[in-house]
Every structure is written in C-alpha cells, then in structure tokens.
PyMOL Python script that loads the backbone (N, CA, C, O; Angstrom):
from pymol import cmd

cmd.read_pdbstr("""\
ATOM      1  N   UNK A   1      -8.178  -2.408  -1.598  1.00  0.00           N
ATOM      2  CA  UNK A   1      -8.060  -3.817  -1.311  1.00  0.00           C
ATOM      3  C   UNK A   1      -8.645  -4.100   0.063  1.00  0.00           C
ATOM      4  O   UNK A   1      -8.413  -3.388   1.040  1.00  0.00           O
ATOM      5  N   UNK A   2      -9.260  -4.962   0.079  1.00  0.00           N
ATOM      6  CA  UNK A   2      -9.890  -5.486   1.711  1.00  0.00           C
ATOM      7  C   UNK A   2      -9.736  -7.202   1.228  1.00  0.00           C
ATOM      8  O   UNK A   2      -9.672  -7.832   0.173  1.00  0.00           O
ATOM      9  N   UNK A   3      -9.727  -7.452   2.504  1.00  0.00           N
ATOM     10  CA  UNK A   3      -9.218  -9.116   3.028  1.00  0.00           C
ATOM     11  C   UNK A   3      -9.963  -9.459   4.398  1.00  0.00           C
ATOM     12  O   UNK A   3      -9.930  -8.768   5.416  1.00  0.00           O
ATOM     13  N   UNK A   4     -10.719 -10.803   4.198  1.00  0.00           N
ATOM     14  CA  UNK A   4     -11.425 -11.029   5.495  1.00  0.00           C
ATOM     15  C   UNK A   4     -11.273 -12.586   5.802  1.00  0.00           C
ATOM     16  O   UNK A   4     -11.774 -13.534   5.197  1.00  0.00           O
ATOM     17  N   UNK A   5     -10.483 -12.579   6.854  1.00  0.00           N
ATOM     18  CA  UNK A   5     -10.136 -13.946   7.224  1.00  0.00           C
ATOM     19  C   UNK A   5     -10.333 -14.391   8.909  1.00  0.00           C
ATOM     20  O   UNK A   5     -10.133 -13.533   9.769  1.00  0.00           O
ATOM     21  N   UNK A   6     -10.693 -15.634   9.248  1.00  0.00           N
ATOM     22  CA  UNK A   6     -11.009 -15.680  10.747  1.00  0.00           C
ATOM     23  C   UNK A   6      -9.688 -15.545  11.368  1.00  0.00           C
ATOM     24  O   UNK A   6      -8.574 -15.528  10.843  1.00  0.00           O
ATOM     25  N   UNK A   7     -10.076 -15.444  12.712  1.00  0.00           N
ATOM     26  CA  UNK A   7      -8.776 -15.379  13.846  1.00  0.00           C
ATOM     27  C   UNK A   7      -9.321 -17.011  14.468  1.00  0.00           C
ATOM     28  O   UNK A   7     -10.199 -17.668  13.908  1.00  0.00           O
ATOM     29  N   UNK A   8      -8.572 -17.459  15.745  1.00  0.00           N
ATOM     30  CA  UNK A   8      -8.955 -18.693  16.008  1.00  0.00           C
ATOM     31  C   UNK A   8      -9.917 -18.764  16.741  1.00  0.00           C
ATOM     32  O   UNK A   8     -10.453 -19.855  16.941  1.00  0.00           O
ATOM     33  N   UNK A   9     -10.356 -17.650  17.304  1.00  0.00           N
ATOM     34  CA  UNK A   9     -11.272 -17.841  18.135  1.00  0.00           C
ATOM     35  C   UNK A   9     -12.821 -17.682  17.669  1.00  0.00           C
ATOM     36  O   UNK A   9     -13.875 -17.786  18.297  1.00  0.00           O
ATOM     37  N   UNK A  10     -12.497 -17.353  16.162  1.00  0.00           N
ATOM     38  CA  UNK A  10     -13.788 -17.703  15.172  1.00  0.00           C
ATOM     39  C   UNK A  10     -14.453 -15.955  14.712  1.00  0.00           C
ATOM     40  O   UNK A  10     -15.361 -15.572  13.974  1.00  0.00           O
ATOM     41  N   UNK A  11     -13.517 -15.308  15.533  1.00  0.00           N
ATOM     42  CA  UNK A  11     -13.450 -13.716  14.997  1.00  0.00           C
ATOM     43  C   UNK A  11     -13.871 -13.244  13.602  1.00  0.00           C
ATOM     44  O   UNK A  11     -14.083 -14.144  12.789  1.00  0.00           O
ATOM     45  N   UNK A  12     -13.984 -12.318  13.304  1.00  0.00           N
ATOM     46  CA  UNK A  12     -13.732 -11.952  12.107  1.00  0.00           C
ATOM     47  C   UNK A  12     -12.462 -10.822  11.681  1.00  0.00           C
ATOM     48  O   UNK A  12     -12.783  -9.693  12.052  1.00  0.00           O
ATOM     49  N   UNK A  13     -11.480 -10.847  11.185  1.00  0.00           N
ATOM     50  CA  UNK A  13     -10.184  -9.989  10.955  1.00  0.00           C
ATOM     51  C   UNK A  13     -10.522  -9.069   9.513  1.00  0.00           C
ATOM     52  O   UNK A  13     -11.364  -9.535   8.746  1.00  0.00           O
ATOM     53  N   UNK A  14     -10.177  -8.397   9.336  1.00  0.00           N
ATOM     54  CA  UNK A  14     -10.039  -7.429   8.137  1.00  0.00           C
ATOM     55  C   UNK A  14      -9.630  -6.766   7.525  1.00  0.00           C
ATOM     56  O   UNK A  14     -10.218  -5.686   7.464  1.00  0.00           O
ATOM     57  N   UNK A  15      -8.647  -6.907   6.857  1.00  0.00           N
ATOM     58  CA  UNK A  15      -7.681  -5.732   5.915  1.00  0.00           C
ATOM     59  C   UNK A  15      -8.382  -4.407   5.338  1.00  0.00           C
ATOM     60  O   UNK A  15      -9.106  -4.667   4.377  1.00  0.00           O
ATOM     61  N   UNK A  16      -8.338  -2.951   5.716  1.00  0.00           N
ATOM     62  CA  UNK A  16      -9.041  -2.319   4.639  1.00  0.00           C
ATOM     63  C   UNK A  16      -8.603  -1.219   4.987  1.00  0.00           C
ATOM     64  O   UNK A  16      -8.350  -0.630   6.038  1.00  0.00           O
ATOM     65  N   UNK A  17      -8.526  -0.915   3.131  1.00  0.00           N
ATOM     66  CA  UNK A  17      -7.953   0.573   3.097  1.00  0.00           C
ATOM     67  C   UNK A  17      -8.156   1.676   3.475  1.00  0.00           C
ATOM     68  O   UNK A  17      -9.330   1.913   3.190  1.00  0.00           O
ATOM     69  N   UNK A  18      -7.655   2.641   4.024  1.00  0.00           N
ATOM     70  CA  UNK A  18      -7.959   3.877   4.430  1.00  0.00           C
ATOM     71  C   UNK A  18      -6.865   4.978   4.383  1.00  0.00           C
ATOM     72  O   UNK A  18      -5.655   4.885   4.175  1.00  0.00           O
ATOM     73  N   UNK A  19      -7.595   5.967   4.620  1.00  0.00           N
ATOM     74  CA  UNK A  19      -6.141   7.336   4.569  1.00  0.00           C
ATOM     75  C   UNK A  19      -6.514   8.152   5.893  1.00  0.00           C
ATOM     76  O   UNK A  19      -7.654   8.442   6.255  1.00  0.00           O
ATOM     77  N   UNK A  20      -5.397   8.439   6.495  1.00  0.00           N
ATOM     78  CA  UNK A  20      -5.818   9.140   7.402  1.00  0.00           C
ATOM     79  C   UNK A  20      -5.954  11.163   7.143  1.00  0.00           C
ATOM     80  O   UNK A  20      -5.277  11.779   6.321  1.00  0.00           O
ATOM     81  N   UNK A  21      -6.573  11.542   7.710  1.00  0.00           N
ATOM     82  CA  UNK A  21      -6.638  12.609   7.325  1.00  0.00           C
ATOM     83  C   UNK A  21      -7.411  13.301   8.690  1.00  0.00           C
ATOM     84  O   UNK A  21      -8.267  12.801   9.420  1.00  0.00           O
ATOM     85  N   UNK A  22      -6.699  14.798   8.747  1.00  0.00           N
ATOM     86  CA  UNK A  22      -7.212  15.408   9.939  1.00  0.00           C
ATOM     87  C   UNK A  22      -7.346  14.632  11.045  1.00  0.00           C
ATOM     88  O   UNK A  22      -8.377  14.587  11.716  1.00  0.00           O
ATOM     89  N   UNK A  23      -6.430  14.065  11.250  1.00  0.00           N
ATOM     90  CA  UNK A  23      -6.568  13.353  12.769  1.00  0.00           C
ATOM     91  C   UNK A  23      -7.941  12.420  12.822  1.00  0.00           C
ATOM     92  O   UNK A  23      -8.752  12.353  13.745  1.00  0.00           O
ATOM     93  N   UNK A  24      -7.959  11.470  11.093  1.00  0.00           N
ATOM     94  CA  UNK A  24      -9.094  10.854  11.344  1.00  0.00           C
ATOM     95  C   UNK A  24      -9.108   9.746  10.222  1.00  0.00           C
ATOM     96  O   UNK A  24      -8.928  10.281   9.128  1.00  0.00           O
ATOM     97  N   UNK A  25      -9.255   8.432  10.133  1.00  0.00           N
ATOM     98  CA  UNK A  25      -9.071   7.134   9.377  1.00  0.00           C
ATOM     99  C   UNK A  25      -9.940   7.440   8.617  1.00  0.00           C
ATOM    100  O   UNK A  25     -11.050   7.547   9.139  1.00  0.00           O
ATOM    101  N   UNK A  26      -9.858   7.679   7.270  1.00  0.00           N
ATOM    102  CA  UNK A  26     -10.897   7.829   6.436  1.00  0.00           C
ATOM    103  C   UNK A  26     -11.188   6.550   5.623  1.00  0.00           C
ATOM    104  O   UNK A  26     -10.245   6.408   4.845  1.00  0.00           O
ATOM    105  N   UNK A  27     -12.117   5.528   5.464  1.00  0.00           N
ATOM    106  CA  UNK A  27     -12.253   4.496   4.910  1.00  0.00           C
ATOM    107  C   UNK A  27     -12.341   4.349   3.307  1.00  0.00           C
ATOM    108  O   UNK A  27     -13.362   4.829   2.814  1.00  0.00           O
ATOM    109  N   UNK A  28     -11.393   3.738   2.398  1.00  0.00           N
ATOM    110  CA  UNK A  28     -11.582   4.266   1.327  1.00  0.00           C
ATOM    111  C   UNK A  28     -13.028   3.535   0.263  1.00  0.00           C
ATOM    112  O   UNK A  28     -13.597   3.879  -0.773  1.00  0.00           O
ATOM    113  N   UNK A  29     -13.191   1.955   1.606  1.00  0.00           N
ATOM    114  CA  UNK A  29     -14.081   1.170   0.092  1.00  0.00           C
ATOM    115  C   UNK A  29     -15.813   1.097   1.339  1.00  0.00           C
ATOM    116  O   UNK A  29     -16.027  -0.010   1.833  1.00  0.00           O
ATOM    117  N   UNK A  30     -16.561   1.948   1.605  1.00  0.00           N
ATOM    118  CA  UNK A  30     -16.948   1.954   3.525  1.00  0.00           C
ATOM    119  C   UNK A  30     -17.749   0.252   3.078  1.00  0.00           C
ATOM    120  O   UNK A  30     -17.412  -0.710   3.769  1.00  0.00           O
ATOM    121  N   UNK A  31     -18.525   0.085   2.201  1.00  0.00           N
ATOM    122  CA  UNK A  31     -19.180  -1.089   1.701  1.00  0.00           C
ATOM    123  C   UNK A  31     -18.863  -2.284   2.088  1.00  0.00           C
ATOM    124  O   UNK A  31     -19.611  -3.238   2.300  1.00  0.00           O
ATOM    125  N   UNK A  32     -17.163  -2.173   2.221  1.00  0.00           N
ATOM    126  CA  UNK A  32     -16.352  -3.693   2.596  1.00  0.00           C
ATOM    127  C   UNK A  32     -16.579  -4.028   3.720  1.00  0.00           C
ATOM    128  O   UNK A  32     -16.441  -5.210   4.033  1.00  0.00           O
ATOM    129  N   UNK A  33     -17.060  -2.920   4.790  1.00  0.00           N
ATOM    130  CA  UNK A  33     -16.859  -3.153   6.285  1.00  0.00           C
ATOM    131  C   UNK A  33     -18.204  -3.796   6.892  1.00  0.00           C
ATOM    132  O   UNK A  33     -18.843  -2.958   7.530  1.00  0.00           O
ATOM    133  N   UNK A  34     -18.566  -4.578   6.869  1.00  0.00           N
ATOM    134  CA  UNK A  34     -19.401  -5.356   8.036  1.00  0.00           C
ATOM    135  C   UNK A  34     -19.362  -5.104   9.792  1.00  0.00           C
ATOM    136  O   UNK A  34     -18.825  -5.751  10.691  1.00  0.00           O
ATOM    137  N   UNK A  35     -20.064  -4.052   9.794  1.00  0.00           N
ATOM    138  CA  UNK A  35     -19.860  -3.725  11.622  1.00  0.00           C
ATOM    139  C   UNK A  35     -20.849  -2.585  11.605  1.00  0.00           C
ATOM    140  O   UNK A  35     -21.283  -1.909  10.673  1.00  0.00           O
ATOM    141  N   UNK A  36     -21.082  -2.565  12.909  1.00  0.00           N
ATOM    142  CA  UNK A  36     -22.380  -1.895  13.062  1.00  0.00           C
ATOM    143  C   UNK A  36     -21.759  -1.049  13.549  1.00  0.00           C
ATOM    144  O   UNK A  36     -20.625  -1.183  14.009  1.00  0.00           O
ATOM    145  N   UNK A  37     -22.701   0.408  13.509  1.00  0.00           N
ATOM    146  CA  UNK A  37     -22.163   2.307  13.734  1.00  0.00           C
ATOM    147  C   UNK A  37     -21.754   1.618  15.541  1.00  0.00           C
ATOM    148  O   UNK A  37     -22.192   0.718  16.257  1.00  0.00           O
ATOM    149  N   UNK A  38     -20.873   2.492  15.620  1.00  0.00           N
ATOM    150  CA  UNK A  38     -20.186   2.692  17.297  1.00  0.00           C
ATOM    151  C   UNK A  38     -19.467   1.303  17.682  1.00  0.00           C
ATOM    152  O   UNK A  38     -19.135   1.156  18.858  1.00  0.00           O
ATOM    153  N   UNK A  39     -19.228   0.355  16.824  1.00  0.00           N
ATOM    154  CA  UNK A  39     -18.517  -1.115  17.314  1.00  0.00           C
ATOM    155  C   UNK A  39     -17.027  -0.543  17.079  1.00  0.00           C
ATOM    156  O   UNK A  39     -16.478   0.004  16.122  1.00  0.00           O
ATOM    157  N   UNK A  40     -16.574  -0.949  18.505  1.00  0.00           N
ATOM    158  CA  UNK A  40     -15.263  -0.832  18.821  1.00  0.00           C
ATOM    159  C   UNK A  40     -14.049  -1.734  17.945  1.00  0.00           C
ATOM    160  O   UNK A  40     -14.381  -2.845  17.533  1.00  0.00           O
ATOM    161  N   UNK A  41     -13.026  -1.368  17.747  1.00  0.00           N
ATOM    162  CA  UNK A  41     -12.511  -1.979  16.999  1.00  0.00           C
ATOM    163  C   UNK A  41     -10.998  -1.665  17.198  1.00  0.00           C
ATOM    164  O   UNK A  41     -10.587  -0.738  17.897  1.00  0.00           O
ATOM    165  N   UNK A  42     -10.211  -2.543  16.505  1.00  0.00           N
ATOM    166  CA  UNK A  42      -8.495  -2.404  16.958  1.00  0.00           C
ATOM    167  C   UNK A  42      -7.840  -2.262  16.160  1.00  0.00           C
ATOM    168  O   UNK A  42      -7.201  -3.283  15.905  1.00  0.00           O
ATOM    169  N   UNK A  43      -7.539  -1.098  15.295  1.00  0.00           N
ATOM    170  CA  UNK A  43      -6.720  -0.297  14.067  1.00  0.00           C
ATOM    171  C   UNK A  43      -5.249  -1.474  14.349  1.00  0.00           C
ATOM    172  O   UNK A  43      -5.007  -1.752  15.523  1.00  0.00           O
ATOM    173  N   UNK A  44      -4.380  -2.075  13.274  1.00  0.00           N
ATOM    174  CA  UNK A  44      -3.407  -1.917  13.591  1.00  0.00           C
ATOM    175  C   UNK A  44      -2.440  -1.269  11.640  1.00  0.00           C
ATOM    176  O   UNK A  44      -2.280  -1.911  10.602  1.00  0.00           O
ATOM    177  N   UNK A  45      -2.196  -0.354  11.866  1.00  0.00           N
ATOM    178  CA  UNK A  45      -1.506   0.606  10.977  1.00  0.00           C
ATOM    179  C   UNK A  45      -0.129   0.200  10.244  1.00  0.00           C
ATOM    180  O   UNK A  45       0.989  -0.112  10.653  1.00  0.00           O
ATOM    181  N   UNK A  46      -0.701   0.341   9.013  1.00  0.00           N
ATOM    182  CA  UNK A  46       0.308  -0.203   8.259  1.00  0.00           C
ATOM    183  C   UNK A  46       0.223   0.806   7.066  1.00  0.00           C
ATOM    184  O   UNK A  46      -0.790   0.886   6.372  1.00  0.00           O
ATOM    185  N   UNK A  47       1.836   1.916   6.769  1.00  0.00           N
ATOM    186  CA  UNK A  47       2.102   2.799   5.774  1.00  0.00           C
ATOM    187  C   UNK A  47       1.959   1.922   4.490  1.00  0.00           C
ATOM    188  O   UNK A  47       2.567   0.857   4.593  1.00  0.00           O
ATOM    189  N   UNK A  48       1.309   2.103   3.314  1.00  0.00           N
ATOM    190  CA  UNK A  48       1.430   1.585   2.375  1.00  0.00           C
ATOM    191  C   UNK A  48       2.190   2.462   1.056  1.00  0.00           C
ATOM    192  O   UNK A  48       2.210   2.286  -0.162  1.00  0.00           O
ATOM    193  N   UNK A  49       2.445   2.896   1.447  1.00  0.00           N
ATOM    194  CA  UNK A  49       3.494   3.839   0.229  1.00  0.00           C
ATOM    195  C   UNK A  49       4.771   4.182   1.312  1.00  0.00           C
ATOM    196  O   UNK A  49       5.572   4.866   0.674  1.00  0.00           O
ATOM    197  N   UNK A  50       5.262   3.974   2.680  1.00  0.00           N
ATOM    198  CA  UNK A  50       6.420   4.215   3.000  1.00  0.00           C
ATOM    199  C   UNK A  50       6.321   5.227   3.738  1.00  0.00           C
ATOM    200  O   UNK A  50       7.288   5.899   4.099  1.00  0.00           O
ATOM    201  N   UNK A  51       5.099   5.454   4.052  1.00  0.00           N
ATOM    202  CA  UNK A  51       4.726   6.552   4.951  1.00  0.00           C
ATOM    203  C   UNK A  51       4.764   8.244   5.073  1.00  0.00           C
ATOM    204  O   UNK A  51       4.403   9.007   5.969  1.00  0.00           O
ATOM    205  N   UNK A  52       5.438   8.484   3.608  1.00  0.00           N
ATOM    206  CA  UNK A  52       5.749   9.778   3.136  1.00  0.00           C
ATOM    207  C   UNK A  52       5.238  10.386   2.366  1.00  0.00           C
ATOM    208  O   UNK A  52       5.710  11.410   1.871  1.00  0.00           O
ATOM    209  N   UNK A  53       4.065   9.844   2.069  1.00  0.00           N
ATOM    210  CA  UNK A  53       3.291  10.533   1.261  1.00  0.00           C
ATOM    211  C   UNK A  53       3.704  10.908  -0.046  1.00  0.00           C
ATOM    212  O   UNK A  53       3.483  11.983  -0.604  1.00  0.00           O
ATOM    213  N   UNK A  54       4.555   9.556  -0.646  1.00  0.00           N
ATOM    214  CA  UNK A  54       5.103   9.897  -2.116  1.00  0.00           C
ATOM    215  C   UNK A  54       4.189   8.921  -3.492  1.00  0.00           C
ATOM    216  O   UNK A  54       4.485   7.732  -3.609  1.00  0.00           O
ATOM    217  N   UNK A  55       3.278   9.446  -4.305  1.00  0.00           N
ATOM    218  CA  UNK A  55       2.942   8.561  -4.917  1.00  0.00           C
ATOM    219  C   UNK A  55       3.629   7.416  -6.109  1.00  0.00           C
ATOM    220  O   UNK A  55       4.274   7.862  -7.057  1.00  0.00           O
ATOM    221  N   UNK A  56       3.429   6.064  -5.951  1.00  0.00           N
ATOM    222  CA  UNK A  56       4.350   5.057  -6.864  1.00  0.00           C
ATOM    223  C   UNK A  56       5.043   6.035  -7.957  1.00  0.00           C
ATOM    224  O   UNK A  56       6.252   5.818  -8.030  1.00  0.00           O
ATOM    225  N   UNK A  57       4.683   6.834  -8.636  1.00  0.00           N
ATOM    226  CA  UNK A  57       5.939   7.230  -9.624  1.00  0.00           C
ATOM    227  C   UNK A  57       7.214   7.801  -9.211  1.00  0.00           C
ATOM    228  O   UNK A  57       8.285   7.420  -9.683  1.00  0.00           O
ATOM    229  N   UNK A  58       7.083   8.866  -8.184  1.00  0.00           N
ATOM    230  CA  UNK A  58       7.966   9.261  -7.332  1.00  0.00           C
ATOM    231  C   UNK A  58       8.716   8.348  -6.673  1.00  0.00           C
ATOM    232  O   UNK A  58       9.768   8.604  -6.087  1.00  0.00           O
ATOM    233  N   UNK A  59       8.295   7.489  -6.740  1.00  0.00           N
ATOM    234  CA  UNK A  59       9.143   6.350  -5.440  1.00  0.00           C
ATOM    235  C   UNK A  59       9.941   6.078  -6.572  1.00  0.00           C
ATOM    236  O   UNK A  59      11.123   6.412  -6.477  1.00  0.00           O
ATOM    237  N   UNK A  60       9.407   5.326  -8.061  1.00  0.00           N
ATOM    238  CA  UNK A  60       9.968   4.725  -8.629  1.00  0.00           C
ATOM    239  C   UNK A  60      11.263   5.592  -9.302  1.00  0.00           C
ATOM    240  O   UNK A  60      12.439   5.230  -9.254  1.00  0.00           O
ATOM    241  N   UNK A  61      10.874   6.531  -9.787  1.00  0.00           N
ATOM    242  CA  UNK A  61      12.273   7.727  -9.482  1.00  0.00           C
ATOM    243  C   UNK A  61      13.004   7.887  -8.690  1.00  0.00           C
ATOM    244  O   UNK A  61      14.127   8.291  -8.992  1.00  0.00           O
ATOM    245  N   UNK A  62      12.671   7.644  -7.417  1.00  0.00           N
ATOM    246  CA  UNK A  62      13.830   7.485  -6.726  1.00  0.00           C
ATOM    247  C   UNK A  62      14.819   6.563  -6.904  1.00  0.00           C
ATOM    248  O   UNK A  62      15.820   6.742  -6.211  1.00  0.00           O
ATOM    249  N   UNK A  63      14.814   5.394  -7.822  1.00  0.00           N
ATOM    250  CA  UNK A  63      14.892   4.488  -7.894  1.00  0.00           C
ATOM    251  C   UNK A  63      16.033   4.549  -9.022  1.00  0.00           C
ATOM    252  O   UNK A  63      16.496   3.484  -9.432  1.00  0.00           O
ATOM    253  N   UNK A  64      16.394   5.502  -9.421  1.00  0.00           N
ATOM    254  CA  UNK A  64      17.479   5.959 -10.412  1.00  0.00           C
ATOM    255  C   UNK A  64      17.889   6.907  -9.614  1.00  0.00           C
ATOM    256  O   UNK A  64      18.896   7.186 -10.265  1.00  0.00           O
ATOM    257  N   UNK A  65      17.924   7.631  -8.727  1.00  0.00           N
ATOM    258  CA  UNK A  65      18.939   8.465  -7.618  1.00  0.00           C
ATOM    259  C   UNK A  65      20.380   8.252  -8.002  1.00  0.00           C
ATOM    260  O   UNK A  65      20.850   7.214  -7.536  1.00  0.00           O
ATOM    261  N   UNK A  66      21.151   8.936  -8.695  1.00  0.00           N
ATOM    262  CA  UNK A  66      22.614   8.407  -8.321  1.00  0.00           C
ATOM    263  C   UNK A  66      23.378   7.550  -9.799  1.00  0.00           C
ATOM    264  O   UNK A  66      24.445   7.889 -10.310  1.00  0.00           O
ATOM    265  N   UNK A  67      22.614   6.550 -10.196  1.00  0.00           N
ATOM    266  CA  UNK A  67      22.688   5.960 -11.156  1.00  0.00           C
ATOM    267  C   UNK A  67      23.409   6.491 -12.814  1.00  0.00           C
ATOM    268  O   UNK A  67      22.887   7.434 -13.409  1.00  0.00           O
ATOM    269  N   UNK A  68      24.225   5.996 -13.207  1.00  0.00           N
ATOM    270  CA  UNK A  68      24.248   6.735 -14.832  1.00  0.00           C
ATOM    271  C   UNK A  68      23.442   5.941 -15.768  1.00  0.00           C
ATOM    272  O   UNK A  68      22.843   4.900 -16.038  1.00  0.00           O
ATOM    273  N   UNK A  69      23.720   6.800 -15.996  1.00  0.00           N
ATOM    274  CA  UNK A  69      22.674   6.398 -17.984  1.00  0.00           C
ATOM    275  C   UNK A  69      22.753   5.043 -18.054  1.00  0.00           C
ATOM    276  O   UNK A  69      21.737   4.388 -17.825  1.00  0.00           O
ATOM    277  N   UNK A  70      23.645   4.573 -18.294  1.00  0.00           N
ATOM    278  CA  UNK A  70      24.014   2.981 -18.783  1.00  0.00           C
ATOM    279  C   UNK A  70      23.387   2.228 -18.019  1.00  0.00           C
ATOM    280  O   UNK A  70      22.876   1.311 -18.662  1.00  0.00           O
ATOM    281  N   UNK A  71      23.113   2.159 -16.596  1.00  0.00           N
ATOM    282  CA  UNK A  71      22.416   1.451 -15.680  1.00  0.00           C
ATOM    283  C   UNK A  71      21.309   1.434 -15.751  1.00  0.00           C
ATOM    284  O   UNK A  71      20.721   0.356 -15.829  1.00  0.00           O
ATOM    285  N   UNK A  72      20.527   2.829 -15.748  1.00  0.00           N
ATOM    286  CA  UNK A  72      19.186   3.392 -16.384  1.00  0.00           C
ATOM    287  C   UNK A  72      18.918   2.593 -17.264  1.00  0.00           C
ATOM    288  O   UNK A  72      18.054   1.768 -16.967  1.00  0.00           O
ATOM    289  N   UNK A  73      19.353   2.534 -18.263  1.00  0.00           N
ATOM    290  CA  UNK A  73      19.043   2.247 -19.568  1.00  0.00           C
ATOM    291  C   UNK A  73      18.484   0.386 -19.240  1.00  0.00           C
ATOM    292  O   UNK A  73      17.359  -0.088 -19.400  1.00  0.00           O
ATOM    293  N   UNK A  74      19.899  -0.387 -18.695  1.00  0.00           N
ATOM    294  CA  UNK A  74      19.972  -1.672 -18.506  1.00  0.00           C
ATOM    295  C   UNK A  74      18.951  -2.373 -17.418  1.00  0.00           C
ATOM    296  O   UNK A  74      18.674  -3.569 -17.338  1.00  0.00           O
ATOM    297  N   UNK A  75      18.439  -1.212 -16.546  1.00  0.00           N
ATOM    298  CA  UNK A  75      17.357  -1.448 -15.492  1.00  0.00           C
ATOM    299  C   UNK A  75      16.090  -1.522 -16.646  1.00  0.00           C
ATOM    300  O   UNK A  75      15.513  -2.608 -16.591  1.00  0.00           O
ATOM    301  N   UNK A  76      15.566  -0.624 -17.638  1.00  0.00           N
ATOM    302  CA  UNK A  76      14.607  -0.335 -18.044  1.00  0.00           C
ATOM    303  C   UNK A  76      14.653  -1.385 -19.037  1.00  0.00           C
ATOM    304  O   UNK A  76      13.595  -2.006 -19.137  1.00  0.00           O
ATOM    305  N   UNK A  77      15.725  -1.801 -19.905  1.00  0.00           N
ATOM    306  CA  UNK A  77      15.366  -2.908 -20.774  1.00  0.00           C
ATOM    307  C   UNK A  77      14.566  -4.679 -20.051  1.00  0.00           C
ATOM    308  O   UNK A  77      13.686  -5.472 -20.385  1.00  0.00           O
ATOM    309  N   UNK A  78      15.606  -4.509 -18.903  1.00  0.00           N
ATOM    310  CA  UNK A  78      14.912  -5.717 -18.147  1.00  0.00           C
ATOM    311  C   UNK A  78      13.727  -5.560 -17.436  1.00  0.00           C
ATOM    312  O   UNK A  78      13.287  -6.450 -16.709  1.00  0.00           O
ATOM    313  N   UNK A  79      13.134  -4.388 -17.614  1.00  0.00           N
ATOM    314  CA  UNK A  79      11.784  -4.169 -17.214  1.00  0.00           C
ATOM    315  C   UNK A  79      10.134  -4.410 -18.399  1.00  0.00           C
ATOM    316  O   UNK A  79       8.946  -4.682 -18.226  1.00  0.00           O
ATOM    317  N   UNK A  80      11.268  -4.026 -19.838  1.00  0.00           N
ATOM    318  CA  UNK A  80      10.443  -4.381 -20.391  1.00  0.00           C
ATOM    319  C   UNK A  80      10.724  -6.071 -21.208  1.00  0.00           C
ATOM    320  O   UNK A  80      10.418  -6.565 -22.293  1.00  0.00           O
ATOM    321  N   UNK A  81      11.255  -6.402 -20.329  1.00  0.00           N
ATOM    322  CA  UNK A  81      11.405  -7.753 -21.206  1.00  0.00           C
ATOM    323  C   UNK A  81      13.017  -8.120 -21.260  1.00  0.00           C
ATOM    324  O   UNK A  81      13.651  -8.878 -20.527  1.00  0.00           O
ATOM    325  N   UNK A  82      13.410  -7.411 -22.253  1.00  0.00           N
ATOM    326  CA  UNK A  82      14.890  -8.002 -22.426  1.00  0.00           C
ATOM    327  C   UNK A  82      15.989  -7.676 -21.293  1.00  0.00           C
ATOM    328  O   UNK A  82      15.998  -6.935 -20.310  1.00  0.00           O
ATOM    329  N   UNK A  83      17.094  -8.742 -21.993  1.00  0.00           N
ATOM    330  CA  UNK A  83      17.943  -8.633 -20.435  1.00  0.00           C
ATOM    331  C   UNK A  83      19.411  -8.230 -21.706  1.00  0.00           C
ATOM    332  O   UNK A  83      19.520  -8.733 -22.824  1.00  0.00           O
ATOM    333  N   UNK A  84      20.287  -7.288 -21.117  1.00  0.00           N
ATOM    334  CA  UNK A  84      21.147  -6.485 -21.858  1.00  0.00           C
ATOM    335  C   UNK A  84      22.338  -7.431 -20.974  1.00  0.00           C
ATOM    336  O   UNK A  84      22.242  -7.613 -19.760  1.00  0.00           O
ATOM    337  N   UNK A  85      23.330  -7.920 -21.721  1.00  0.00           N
ATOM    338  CA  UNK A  85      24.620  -8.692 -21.136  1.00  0.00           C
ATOM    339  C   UNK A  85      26.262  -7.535 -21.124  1.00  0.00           C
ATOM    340  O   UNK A  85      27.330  -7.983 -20.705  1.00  0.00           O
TER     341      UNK A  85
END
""", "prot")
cmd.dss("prot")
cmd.show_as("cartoon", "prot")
cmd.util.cbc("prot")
cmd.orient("prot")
C-alpha cells in the first residue's frame, strides 16, 4: 500500500511499505517512490503486524487463547454471517 498526500507547505508526504531487514528499510513497491538516489528523507515507523513478527493467521489464533468451544464456535458463526442467540 502507498498513499501520497500534500503537507501544508505544498510538500509531498508518503505512506510506503517496507520491511526492515539487516539494519536496513527494505522498500517493498520501489516504483511508488518519486525521489531522486541520495534525497534525504524522514522515516517515521509504524509496526504493521504488532511488531512481532507474527503473520495475520497467527494473530488471528491468538484470538481464541483461553476461550471454550462454545465461544469459538459463536465467534466463527458471526464471522461468517450468522449471529447465534
């Protein structure tokens, strides 16, 4: 995902994905970025999975931690549609 919207002073701002790796921002889409090689720029960092390096299924498992069956069950029906009373 990338997002490009002005600041007020007629800037240009930019959302875009990356992973860091080896002590280094790896850009995931480089195409999105408009800026020329060596232009300075101001990271501000935002975890998008929670910062733990767990991918969405794992999270969503966590998400029954603790829970019994019956709850399970009543979470997953209202996920697909119906609502269990």
């Amino acid at each position: 995902m990338s997002a490009i919207k002005r600041n007020k002073s007629g800037q240009t701002n930019s959302t875009i994905d990356a992973v860091y790796e080896h002590g280094v921002f790896r850009v995931l889409d480089p195409e999105t970025i408009d800026l020329a090689d060596g232009q300075k720029v101001r990271l501000v960092v935002e975890p998008t999975n929670g910062g733990e390096g767990l991918d969405s299924l794992e999270l969503l498992g966590r998400m029954y931690d603790g829970l019994p069956e019956e709850k399970i069950a009543q979470i997953e029906s209202i996920i697909v549609g119906g609502f269990v009373v």
